[in-house]
N, CA, C and O atoms as CSV, one atom per row, in Angstrom:
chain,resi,resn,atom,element,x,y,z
A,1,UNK,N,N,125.650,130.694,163.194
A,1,UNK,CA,C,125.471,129.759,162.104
A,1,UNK,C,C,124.091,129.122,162.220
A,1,UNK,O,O,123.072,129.799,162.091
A,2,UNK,N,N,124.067,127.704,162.484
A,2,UNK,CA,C,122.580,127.332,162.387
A,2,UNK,C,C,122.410,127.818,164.128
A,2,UNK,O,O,123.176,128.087,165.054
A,3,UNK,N,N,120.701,127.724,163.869
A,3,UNK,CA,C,120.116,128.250,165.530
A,3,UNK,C,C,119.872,126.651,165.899
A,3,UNK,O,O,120.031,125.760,165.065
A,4,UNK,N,N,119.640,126.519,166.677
A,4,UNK,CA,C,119.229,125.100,167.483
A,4,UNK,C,C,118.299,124.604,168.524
A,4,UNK,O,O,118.749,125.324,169.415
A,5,UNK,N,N,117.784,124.242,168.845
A,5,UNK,CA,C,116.829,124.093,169.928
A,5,UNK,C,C,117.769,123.455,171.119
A,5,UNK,O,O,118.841,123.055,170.667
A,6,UNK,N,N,117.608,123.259,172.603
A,6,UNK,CA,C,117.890,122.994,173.563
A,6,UNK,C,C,118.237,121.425,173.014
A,6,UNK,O,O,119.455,121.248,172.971
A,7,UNK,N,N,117.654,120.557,172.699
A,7,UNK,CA,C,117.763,118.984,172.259
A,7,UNK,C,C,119.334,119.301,171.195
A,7,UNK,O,O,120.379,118.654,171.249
A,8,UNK,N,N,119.139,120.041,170.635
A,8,UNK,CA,C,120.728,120.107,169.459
A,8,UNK,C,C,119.500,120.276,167.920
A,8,UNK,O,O,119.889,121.126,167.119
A,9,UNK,N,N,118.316,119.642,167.573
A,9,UNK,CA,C,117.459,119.671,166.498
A,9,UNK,C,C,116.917,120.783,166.048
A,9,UNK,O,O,115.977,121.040,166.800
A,10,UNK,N,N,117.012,121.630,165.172
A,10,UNK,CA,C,116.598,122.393,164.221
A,10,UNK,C,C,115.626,122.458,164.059
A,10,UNK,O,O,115.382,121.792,163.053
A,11,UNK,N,N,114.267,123.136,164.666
A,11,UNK,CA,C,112.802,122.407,164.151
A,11,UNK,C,C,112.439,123.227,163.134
A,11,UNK,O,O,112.177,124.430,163.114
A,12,UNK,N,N,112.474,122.048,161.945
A,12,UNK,CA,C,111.527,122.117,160.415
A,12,UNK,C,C,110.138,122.002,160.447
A,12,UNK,O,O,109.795,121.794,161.611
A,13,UNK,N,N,109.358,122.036,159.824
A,13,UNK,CA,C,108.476,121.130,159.462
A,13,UNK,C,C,108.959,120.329,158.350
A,13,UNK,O,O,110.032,120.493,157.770
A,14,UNK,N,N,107.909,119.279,158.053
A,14,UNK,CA,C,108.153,118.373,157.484
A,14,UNK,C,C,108.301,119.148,156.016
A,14,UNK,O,O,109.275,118.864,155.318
A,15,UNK,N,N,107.373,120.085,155.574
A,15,UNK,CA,C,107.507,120.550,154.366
A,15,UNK,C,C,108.481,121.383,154.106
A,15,UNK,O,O,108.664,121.656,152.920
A,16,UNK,N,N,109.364,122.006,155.141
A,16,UNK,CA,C,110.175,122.951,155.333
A,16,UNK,C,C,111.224,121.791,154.899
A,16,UNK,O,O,111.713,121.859,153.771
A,17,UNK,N,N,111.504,120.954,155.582
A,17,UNK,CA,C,112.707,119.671,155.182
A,17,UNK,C,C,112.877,119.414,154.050
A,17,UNK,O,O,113.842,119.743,153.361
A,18,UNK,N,N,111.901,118.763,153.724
A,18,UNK,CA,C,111.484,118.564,152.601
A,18,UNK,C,C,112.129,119.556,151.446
A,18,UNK,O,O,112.799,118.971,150.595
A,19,UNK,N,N,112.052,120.432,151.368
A,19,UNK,CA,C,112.215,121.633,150.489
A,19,UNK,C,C,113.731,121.809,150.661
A,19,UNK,O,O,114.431,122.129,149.700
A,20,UNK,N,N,114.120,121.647,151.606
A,20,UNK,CA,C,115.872,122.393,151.857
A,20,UNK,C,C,116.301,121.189,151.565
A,20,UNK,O,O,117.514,121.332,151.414
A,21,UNK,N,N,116.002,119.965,151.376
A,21,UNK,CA,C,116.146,118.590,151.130
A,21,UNK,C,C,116.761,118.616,149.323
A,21,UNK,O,O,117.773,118.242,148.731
A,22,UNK,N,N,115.348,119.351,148.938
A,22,UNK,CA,C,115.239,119.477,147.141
A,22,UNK,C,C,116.491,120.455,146.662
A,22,UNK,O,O,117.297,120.271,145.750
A,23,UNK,N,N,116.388,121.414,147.471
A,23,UNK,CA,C,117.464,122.331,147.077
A,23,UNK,C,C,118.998,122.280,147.254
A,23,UNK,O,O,119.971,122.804,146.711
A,24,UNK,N,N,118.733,121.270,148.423
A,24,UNK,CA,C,120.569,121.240,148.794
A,24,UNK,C,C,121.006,119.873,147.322
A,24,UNK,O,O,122.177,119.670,147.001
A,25,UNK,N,N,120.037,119.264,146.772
A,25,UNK,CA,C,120.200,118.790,145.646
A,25,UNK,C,C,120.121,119.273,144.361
A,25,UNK,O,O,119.910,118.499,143.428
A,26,UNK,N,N,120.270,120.520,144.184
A,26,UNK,CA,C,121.101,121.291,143.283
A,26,UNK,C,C,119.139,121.832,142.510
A,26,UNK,O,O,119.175,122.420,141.429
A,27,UNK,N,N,118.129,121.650,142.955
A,27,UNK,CA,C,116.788,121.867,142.402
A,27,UNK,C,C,116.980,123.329,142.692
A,27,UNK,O,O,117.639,123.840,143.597
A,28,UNK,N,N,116.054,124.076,141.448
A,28,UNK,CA,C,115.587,125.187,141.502
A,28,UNK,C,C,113.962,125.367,142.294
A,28,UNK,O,O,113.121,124.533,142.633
A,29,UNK,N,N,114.015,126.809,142.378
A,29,UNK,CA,C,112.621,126.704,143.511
A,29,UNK,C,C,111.236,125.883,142.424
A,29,UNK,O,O,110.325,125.179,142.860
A,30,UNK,N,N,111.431,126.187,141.258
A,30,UNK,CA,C,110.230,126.162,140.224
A,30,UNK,C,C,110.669,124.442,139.888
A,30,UNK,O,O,109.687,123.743,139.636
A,31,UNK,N,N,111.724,123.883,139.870
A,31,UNK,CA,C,111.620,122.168,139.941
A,31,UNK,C,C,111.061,121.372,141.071
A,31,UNK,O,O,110.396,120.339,141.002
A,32,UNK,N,N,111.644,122.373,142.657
A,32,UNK,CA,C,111.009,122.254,143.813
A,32,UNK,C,C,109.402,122.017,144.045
A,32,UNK,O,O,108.741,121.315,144.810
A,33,UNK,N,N,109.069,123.067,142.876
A,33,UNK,CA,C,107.345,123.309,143.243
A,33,UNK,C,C,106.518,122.099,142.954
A,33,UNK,O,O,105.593,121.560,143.563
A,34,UNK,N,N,107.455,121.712,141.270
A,34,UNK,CA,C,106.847,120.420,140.549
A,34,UNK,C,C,107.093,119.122,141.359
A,34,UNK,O,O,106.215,118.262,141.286
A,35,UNK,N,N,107.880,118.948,141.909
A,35,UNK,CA,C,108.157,117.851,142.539
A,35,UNK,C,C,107.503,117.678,143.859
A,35,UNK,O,O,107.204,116.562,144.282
A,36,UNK,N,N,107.296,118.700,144.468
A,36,UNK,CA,C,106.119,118.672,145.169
A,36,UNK,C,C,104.420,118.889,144.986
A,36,UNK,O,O,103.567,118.722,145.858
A,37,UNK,N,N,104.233,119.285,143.664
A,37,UNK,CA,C,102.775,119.650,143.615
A,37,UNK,C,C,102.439,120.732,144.179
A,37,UNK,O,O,101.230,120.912,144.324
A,38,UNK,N,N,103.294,121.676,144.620
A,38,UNK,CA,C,102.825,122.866,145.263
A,38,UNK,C,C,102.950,124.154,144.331
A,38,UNK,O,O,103.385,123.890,143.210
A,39,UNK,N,N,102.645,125.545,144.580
A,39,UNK,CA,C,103.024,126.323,144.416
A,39,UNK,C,C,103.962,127.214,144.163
A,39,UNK,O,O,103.878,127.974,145.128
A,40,UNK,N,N,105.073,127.728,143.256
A,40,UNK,CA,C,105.819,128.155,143.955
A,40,UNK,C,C,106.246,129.550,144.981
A,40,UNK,O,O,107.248,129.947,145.575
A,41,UNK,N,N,105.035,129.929,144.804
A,41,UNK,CA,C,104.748,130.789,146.208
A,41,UNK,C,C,105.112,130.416,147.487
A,41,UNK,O,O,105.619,131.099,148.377
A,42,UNK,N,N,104.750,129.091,147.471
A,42,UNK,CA,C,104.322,128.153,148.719
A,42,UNK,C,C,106.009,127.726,148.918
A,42,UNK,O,O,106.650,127.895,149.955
A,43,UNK,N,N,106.446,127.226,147.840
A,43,UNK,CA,C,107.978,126.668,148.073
A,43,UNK,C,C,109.002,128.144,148.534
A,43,UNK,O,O,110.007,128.338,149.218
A,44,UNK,N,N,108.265,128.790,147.886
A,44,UNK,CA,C,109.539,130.639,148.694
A,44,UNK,C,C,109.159,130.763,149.777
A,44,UNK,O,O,110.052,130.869,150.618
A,45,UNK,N,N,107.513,130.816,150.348
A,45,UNK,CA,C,107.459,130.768,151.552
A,45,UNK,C,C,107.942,129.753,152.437
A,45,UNK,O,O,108.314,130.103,153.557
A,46,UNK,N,N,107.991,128.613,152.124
A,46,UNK,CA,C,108.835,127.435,153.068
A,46,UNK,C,C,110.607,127.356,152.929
A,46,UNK,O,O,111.387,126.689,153.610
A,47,UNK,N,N,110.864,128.194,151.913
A,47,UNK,CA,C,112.413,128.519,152.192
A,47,UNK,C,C,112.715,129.285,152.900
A,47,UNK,O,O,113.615,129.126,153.726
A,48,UNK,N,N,111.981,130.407,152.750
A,48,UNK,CA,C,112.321,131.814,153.625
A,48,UNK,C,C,112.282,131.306,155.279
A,48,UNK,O,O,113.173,131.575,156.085
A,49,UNK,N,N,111.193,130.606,155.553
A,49,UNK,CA,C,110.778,130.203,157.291
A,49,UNK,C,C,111.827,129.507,157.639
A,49,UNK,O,O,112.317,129.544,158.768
A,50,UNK,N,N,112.364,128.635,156.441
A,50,UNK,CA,C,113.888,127.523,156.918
A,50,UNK,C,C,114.971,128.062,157.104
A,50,UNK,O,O,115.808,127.705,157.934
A,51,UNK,N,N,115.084,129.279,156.094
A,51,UNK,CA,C,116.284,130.335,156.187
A,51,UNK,C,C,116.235,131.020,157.292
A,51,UNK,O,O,117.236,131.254,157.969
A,52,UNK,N,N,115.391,131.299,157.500
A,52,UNK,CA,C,114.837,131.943,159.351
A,52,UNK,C,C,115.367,131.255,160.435
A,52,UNK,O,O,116.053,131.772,161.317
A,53,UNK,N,N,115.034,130.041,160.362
A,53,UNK,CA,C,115.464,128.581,161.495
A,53,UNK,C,C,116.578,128.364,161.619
A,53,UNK,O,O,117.065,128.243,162.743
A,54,UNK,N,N,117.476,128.223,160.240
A,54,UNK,CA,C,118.939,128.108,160.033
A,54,UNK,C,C,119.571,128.880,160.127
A,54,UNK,O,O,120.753,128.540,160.064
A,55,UNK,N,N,119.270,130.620,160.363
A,55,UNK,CA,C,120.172,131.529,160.614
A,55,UNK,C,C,121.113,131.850,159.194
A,55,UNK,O,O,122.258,132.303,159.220
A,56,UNK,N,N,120.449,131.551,158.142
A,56,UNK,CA,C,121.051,132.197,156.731
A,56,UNK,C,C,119.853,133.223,156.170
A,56,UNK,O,O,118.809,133.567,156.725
A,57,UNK,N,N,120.464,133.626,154.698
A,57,UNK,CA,C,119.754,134.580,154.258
A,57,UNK,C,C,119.509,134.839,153.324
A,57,UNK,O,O,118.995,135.832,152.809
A,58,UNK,N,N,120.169,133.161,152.706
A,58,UNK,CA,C,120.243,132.821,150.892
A,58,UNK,C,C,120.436,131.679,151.027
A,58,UNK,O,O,120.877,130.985,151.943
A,59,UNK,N,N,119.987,131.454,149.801
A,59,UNK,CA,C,120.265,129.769,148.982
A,59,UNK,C,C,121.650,129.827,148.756
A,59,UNK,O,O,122.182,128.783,148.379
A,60,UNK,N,N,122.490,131.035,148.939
A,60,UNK,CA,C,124.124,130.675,148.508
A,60,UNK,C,C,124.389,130.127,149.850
A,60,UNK,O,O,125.152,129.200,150.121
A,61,UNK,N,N,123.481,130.991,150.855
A,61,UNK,CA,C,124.759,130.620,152.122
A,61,UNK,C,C,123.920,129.134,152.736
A,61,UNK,O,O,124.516,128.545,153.638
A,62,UNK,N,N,122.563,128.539,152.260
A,62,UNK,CA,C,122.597,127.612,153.056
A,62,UNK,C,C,123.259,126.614,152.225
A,62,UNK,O,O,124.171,126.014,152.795
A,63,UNK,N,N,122.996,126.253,150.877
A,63,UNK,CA,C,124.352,125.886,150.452
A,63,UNK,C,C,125.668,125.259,150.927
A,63,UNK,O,O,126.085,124.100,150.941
A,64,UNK,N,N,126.247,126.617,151.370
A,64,UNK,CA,C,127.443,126.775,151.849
A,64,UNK,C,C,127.249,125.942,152.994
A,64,UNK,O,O,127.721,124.822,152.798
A,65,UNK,N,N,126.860,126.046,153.828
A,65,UNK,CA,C,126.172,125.253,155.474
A,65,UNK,C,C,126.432,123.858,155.134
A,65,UNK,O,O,127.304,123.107,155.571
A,66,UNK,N,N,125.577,123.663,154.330
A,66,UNK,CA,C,125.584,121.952,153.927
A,66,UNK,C,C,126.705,121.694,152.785
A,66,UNK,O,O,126.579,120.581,152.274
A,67,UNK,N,N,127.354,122.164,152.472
A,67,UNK,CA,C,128.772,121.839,151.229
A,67,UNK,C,C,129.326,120.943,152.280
A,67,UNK,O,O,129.373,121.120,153.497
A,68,UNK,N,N,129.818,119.744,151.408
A,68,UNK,CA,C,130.840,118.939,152.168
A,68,UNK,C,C,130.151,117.603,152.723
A,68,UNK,O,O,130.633,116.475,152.834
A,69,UNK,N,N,128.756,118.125,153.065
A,69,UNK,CA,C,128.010,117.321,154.097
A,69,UNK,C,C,127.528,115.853,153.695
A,69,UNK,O,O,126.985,114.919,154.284
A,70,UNK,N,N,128.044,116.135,152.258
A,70,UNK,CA,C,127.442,115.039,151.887
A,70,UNK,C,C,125.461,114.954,151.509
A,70,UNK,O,O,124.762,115.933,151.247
A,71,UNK,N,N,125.060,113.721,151.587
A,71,UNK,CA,C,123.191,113.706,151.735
A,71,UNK,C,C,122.989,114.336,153.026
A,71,UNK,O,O,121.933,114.037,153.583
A,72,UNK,N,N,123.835,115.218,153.684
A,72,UNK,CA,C,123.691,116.394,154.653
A,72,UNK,C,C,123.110,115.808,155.824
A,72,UNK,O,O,122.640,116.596,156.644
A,73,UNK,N,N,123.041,114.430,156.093
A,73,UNK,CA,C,122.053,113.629,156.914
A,73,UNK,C,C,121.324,114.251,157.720
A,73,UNK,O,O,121.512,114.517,158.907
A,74,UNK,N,N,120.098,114.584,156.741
A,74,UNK,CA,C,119.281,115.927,156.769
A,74,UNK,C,C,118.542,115.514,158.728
A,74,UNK,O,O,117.683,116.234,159.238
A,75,UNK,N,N,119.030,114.513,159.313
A,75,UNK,CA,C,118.399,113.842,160.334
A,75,UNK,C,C,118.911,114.842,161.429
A,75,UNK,O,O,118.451,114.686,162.561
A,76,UNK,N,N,119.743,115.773,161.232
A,76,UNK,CA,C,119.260,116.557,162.420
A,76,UNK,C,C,118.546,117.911,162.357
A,76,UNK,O,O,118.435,118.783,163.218
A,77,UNK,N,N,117.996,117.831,160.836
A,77,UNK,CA,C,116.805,118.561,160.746
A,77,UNK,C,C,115.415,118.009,161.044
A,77,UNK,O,O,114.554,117.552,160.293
A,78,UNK,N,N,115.461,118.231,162.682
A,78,UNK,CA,C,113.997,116.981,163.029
A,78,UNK,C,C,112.932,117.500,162.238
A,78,UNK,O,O,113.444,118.414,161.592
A,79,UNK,N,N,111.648,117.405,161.921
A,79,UNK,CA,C,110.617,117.847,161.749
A,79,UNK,C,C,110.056,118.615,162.724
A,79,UNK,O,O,110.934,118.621,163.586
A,80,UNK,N,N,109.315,119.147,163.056
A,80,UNK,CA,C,108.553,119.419,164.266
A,80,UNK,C,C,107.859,118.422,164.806
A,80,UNK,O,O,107.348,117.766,163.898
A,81,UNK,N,N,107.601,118.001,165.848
A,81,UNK,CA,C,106.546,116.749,166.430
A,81,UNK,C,C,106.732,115.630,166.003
A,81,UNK,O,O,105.853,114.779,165.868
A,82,UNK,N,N,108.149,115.477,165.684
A,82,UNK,CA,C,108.616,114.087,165.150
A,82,UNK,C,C,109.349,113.614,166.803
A,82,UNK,O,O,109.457,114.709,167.357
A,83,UNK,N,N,109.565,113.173,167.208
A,83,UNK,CA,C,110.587,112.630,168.372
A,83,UNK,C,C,111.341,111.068,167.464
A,83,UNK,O,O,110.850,110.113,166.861
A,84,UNK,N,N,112.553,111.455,167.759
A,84,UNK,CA,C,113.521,110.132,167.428
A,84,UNK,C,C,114.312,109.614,168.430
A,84,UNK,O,O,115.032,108.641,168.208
């Protein structure tokens, strides 16, 4: 299911969070892009690297991961180089 680091934290980057943040709120990649000012090149490439991290292989199944979770208290998706 999800992969994990030794600490139990998931390392995102911040823009990677960010993005699985937008989407687990029902955003498409192209509302994603606008709401960030980015690309949406840039937003497929920062899904795909998160889908990598999380051990899924779609927007259905990360989805699925976070169903239930509520605002998914995206907090144990650390950032990278964040320490809490």
């Amino acid at each position: 299911m999800l992969k994990s680091h030794p600490n139990g934290a998931v390392q995102l980057s911040r823009a990677e969070a960010a993005v699985v943040a937008l989407l687990t709120r029902g955003l498409s990649n192209g509302e994603i892009a606008r709401a960030q000012g980015k690309s949406l090149g840039t937003i497929k490439n920062q899904l795909s690297s998160a889908y990598r991290k999380l051990g899924v292989r779609s927007r259905t199944r990360l989805m699925a991961v976070f169903e239930g979770v509520g605002s998914l208290h995206l907090a144990f998706l650390r950032p990278a180089g964040r320490r809490w």
